[in-house]
SESE-958043 format. One record per residue (C-alpha): residue number from 1; residue in three letters; chain; x, y, z. Coordinates in steps of 0.02 Angstrom, whole numbers, always signed. Each point is the difference from the previous one (the first is absolute). Layout:
! residues N
<pt><resi>NUM</resi><resn>ALA</resn><chain>A</chain><X>X</X><Y>Y</Y><Z>Z</Z></pt>
...
***
This chain:
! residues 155
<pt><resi>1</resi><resn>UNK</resn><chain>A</chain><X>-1299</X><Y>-3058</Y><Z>-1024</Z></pt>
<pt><resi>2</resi><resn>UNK</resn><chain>A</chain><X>+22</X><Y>+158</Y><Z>+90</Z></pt>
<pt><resi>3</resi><resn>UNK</resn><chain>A</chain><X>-154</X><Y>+97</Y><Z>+36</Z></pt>
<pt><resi>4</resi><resn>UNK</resn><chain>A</chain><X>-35</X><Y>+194</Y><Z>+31</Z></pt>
<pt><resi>5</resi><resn>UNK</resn><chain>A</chain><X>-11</X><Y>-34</Y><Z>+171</Z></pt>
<pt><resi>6</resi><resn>UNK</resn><chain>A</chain><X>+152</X><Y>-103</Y><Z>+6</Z></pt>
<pt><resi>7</resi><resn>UNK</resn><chain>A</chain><X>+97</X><Y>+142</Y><Z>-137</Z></pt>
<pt><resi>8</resi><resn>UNK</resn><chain>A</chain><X>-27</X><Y>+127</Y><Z>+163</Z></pt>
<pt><resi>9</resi><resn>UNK</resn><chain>A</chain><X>+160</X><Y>+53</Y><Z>+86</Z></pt>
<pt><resi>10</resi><resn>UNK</resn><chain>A</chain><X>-1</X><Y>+76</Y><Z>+171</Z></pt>
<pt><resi>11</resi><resn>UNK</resn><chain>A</chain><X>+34</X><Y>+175</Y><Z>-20</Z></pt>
<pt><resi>12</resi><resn>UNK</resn><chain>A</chain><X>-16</X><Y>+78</Y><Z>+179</Z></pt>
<pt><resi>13</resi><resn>UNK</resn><chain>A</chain><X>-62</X><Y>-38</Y><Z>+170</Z></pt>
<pt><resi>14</resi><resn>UNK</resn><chain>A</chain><X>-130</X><Y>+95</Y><Z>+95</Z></pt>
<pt><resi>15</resi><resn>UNK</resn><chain>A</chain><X>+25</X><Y>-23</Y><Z>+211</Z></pt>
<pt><resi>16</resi><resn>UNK</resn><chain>A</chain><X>-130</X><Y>+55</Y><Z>+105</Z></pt>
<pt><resi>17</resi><resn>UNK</resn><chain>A</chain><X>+53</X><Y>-7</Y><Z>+186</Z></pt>
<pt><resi>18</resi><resn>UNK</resn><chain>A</chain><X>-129</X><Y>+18</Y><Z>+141</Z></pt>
<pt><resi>19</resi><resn>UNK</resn><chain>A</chain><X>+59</X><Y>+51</Y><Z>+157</Z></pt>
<pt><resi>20</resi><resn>UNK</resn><chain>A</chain><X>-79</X><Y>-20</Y><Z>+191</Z></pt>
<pt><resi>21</resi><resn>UNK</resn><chain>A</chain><X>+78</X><Y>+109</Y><Z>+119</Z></pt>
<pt><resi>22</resi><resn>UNK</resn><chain>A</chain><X>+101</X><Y>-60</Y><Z>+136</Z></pt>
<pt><resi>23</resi><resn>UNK</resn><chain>A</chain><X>-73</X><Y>-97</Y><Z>+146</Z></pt>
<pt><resi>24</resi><resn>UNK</resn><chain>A</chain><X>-171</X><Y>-6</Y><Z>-89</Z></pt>
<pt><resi>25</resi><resn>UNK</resn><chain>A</chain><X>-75</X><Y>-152</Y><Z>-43</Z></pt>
<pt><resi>26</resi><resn>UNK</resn><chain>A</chain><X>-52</X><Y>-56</Y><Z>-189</Z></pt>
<pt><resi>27</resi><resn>UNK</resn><chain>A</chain><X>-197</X><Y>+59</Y><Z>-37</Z></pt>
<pt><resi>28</resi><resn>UNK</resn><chain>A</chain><X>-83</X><Y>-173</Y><Z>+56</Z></pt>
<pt><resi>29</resi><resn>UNK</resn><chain>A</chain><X>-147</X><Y>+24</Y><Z>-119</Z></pt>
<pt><resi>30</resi><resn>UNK</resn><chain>A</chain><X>-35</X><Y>+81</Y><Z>-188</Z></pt>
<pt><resi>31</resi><resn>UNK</resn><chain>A</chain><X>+81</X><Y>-25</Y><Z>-159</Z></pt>
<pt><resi>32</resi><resn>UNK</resn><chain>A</chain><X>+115</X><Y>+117</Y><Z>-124</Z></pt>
<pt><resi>33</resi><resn>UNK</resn><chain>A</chain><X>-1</X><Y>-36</Y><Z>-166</Z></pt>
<pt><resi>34</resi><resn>UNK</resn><chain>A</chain><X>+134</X><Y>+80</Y><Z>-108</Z></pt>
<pt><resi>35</resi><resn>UNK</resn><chain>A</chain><X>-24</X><Y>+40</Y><Z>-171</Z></pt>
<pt><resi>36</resi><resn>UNK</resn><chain>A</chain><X>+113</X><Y>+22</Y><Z>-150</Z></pt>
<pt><resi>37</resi><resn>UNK</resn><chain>A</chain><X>-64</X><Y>+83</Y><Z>-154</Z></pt>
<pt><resi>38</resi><resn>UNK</resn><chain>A</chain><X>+77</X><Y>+37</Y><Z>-165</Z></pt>
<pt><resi>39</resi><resn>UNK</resn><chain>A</chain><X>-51</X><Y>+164</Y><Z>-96</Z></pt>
<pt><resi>40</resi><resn>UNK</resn><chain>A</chain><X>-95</X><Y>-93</Y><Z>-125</Z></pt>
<pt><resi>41</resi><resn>UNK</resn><chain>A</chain><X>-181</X><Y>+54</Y><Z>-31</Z></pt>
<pt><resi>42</resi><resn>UNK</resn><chain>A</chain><X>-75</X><Y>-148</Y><Z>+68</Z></pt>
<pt><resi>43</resi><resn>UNK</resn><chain>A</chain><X>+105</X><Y>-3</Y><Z>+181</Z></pt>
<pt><resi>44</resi><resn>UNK</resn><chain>A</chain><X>+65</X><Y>+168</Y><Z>+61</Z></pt>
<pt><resi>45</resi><resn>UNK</resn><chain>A</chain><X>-97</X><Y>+118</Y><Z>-110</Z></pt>
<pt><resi>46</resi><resn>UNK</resn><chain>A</chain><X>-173</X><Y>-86</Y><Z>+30</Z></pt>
<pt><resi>47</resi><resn>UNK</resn><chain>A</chain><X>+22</X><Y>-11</Y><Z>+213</Z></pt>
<pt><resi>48</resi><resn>UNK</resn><chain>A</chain><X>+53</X><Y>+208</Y><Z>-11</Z></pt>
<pt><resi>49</resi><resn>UNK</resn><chain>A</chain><X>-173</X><Y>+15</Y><Z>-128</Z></pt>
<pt><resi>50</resi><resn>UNK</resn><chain>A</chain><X>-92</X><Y>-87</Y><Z>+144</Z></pt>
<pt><resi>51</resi><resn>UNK</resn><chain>A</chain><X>+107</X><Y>+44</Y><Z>+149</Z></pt>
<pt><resi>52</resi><resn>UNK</resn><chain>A</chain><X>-135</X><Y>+108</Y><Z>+113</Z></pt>
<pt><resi>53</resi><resn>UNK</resn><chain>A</chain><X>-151</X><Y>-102</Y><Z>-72</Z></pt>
<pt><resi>54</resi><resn>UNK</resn><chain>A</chain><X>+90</X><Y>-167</Y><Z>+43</Z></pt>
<pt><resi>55</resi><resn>UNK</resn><chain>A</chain><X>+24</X><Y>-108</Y><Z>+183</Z></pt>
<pt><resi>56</resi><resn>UNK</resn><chain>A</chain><X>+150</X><Y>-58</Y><Z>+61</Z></pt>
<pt><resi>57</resi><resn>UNK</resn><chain>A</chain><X>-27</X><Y>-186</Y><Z>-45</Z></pt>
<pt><resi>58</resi><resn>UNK</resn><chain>A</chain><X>-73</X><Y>+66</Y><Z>-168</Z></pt>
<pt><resi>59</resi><resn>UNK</resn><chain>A</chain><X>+161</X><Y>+81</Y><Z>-65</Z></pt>
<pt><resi>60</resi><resn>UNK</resn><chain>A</chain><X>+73</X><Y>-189</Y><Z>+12</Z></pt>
<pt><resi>61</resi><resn>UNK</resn><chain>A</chain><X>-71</X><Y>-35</Y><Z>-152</Z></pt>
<pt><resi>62</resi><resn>UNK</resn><chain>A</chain><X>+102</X><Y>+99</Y><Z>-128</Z></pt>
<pt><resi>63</resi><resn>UNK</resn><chain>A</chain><X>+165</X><Y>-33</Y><Z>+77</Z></pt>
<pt><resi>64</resi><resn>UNK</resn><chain>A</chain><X>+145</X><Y>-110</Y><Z>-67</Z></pt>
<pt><resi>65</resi><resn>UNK</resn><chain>A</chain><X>+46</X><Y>-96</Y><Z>+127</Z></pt>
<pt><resi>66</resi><resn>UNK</resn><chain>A</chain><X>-78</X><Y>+2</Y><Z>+202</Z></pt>
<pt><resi>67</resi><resn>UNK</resn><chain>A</chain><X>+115</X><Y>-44</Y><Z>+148</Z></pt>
<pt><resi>68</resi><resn>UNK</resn><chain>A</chain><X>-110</X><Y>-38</Y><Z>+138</Z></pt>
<pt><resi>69</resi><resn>UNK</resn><chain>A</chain><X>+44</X><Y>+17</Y><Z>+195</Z></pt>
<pt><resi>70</resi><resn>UNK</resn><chain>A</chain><X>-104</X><Y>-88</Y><Z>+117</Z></pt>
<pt><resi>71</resi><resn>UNK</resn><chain>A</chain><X>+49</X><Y>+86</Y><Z>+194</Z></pt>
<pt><resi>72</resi><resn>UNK</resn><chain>A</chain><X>-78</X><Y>-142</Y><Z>+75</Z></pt>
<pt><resi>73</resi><resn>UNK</resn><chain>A</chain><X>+145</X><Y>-89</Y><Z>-70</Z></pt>
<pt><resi>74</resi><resn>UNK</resn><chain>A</chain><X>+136</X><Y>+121</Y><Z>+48</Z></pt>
<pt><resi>75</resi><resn>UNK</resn><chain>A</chain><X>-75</X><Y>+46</Y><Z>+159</Z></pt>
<pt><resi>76</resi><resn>UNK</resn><chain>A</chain><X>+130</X><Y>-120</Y><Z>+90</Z></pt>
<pt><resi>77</resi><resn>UNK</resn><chain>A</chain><X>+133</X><Y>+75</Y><Z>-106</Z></pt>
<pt><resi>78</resi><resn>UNK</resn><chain>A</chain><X>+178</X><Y>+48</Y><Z>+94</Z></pt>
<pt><resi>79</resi><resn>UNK</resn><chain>A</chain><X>+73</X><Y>+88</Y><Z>-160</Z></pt>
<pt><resi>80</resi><resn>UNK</resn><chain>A</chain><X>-43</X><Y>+205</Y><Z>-10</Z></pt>
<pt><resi>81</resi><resn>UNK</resn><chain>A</chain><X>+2</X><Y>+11</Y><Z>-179</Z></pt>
<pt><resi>82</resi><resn>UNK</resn><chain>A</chain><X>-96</X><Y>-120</Y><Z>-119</Z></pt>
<pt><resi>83</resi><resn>UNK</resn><chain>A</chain><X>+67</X><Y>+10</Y><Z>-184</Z></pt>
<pt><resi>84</resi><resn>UNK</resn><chain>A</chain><X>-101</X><Y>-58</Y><Z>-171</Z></pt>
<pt><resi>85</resi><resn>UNK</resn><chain>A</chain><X>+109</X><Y>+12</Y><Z>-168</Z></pt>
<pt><resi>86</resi><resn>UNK</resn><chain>A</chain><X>-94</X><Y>+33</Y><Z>-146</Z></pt>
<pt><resi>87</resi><resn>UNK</resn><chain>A</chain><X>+87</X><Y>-62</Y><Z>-156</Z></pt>
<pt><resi>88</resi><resn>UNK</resn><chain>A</chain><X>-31</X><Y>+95</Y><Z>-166</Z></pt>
<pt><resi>89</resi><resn>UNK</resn><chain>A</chain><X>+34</X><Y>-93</Y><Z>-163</Z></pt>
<pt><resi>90</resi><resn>UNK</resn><chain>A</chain><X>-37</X><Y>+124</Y><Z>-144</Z></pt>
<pt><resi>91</resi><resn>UNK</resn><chain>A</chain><X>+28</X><Y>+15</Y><Z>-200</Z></pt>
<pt><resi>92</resi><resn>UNK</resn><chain>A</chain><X>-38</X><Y>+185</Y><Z>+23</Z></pt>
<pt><resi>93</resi><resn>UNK</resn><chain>A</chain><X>+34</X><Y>+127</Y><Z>+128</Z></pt>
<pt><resi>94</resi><resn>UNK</resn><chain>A</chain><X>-144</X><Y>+38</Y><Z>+100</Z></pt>
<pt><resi>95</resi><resn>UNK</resn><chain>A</chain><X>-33</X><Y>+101</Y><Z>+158</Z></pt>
<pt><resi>96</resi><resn>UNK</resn><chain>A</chain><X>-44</X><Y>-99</Y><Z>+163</Z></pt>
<pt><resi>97</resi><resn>UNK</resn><chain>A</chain><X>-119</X><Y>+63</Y><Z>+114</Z></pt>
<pt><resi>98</resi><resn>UNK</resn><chain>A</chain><X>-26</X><Y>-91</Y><Z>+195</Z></pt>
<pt><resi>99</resi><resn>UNK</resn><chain>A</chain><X>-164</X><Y>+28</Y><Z>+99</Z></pt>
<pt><resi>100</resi><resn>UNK</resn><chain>A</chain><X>-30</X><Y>-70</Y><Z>+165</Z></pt>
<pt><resi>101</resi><resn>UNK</resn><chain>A</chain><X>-167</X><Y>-57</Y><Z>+33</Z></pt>
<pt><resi>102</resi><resn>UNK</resn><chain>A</chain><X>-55</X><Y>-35</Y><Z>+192</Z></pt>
<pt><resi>103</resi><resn>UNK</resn><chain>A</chain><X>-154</X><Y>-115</Y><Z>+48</Z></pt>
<pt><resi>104</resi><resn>UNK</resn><chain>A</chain><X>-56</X><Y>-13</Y><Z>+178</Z></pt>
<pt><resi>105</resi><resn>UNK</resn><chain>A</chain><X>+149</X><Y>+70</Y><Z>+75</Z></pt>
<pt><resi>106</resi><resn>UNK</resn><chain>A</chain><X>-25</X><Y>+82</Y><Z>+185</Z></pt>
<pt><resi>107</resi><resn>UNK</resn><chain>A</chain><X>-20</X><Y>+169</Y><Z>-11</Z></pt>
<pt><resi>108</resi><resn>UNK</resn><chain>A</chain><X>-5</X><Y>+78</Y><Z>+161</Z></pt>
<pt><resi>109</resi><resn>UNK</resn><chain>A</chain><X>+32</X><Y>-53</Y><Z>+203</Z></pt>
<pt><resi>110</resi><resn>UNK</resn><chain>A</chain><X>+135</X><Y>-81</Y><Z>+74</Z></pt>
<pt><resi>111</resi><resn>UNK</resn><chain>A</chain><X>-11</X><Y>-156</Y><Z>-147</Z></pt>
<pt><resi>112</resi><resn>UNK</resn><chain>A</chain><X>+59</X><Y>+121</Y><Z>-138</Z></pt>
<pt><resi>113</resi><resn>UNK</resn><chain>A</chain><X>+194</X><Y>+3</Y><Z>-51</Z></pt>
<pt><resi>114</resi><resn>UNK</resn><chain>A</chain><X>+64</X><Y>+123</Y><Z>-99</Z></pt>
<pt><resi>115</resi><resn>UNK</resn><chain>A</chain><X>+74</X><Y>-81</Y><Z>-159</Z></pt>
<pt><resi>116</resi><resn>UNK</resn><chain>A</chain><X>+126</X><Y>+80</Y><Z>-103</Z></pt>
<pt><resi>117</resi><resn>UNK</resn><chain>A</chain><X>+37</X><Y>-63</Y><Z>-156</Z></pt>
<pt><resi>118</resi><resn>UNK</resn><chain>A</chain><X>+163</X><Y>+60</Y><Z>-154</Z></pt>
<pt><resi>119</resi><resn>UNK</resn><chain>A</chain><X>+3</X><Y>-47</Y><Z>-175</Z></pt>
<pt><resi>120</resi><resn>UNK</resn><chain>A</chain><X>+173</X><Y>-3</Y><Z>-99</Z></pt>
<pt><resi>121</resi><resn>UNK</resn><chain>A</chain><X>+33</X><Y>-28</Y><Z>-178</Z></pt>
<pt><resi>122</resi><resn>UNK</resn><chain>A</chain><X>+136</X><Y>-109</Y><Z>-80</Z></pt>
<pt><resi>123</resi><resn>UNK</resn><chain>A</chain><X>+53</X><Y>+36</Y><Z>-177</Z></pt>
<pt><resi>124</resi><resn>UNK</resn><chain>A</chain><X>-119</X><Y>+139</Y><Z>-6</Z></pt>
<pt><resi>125</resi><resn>UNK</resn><chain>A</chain><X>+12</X><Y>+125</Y><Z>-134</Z></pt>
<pt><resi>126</resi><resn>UNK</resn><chain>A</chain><X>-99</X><Y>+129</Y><Z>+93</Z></pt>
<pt><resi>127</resi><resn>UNK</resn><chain>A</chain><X>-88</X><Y>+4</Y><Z>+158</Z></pt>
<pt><resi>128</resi><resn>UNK</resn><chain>A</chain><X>-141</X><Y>+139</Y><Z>+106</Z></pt>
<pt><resi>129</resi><resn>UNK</resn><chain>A</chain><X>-64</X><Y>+16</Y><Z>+184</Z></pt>
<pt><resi>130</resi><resn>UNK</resn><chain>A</chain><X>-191</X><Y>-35</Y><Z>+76</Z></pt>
<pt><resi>131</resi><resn>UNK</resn><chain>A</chain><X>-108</X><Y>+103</Y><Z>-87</Z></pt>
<pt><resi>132</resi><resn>UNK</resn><chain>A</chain><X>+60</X><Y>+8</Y><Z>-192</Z></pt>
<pt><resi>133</resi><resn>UNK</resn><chain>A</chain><X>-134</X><Y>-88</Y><Z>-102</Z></pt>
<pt><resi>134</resi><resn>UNK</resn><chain>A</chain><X>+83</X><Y>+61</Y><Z>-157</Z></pt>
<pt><resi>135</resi><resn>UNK</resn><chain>A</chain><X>+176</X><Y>-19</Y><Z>-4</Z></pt>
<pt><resi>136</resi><resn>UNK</resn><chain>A</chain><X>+102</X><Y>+70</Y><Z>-128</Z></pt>
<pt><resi>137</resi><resn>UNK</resn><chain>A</chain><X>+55</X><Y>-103</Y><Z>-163</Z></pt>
<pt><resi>138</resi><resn>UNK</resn><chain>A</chain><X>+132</X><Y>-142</Y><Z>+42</Z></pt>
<pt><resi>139</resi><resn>UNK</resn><chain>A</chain><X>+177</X><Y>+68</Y><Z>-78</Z></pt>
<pt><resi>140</resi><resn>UNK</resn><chain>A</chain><X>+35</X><Y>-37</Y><Z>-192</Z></pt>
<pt><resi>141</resi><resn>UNK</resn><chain>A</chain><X>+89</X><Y>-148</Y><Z>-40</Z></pt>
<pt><resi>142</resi><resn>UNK</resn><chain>A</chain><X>+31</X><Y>+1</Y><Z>-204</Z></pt>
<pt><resi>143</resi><resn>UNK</resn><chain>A</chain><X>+30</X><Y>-194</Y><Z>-12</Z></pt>
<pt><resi>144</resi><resn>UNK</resn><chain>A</chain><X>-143</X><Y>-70</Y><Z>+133</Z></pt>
<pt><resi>145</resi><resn>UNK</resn><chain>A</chain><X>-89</X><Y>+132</Y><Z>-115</Z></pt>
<pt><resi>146</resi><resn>UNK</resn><chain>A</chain><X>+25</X><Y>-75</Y><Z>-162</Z></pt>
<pt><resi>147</resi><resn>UNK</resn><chain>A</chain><X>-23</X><Y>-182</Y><Z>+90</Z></pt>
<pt><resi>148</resi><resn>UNK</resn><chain>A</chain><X>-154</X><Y>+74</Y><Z>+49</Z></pt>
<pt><resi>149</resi><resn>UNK</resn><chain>A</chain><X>-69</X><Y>+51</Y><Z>-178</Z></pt>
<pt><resi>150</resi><resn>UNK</resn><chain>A</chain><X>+74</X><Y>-208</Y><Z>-49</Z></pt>
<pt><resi>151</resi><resn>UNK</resn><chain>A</chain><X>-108</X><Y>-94</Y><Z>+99</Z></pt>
<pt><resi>152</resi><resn>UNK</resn><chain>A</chain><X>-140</X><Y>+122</Y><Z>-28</Z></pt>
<pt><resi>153</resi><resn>UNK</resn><chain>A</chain><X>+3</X><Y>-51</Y><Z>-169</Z></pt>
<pt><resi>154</resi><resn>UNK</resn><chain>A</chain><X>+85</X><Y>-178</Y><Z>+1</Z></pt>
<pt><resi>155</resi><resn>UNK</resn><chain>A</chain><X>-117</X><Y>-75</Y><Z>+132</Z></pt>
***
């Protein structure tokens, strides 16, 4: 028996790349979490409702899926770039949003590396820079339209 969650196809990839600059070390301390949320009303919609009035480790609670990095564990890293693939398995189209949450991270003095981080989109339909919190409508697709509309009213 094949289940909804089984039924899901990969559809796209989301890679988030953090970047230390050269001949810095790793951060030896804190946490990032990264966090993927679809536009749904109970993930994207509800964090942006409660963005100001929410802390960082609060807005982990409406997200889809959490990547956690732990810079203790990195801190002995070699590598400059650390990369986390997010795979999204969808029925419908849905716009993605990534927010980077930091905990305990050093924030000032000679401990603090400046982290860069880029985010690229695989088999997206549509994409938007730092900033947009409302992106514009994904591109019409007639047939993932009427599939759409199907398993709205098959399942």
């Amino acid at each position: 028996t094949v289940t909804q969650q089984d039924s899901r196809q990969k559809v796209g990839t989301l890679r988030f790349v953090l970047e230390r600059p050269p001949m810095e070390p790793w951060p030896s301390t804190g946490k990032l979490f990264l966090l993927a949320l679809d536009d749904q009303d109970s993930h994207w919609k509800s964090l942006r409702a409660a963005w100001n009035a929410s802390e960082g480790l609060k807005k982990l609670r409406f997200a889809n899926t959490v990547k956690e990095i732990d810079m203790e564990q990195c801190s002995n890293l070699t590598a400059r770039a650390l990369l986390i693939d997010i795979a999204i398995t969808e029925k419908f189209y849905r716009h993605w949003h990534l927010v980077l949450v930091a905990r305990d991270l050093p924030a000032s003095g000679n401990n603090r590396t400046m982290l860069r981080y880029v985010i690229v989109g695989f088999q997206a339909l549509s994409s938007w820079g730092e900033g947009v919190f409302t992106p514009s409508v994904c591109p019409k697709q007639p047939l993932q339209d009427l599939q759409s509309v199907l398993w709205r009213y098959v399942l």
